[in-house]
N, C-alpha and C positions, 0 to 999 in steps of 0.2 A: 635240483630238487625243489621242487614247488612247496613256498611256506604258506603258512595259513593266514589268514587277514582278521582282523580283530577291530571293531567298529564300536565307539566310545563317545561319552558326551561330554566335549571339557571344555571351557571356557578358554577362549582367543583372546588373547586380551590386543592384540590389530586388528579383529576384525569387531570388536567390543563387544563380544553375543555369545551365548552357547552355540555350538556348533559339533556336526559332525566329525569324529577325526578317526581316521583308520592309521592301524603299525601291524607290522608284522612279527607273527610269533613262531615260533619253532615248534613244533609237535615232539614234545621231550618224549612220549612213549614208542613211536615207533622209533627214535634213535635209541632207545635203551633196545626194546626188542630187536633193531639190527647188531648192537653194539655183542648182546648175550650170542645172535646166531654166528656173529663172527667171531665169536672169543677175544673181541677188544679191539680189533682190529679199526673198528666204526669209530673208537670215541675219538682219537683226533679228529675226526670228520664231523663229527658232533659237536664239538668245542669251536672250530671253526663257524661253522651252519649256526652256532645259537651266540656267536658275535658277530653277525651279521642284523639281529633285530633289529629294529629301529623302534625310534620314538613315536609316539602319538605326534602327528601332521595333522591339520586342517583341513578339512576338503573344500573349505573357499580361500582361502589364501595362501596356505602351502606351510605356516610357520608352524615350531616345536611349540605343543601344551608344555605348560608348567605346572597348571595345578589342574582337579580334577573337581567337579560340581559336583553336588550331590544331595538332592532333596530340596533346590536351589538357595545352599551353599557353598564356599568355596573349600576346598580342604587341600593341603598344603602335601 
């Protein structure tokens, strides 16, 4: 199942810069609308698929964000 990509601005602090960072997220409604046409059947499969996200990464250097910018601040 192909997850959706989610494109963020947070501050690296190895690469010392704002920077782009992409994670992946899960598209919670069409796992519920599979989860209703199956009578339940989907939600193990859904519980699995939405721990699979990941963190916001880097796209220059590869590292986990910590904190997120914003208005150029940092916020926690």
């Amino acid at each position: 199942m192909v997850m959706a990509t989610q494109q963020s601005v947070y501050y690296c602090e190895q690469c010392r810069k704002t920077t782009l960072h992409l994670e992946k997220k899960t598209d919670h409604l069409l796992h519920l609308l599979l989860s209703v046409v199956t009578a339940g059947v989907w939600i193990p499969v859904w519980v699995l698929i939405g721990m699979g996200t990941s963190d916001p990464r880097c796209t220059v250097c590869g590292r986990k964000a910590k904190y997120r910018t914003f208005r150029g601040y940092r916020r926690a």
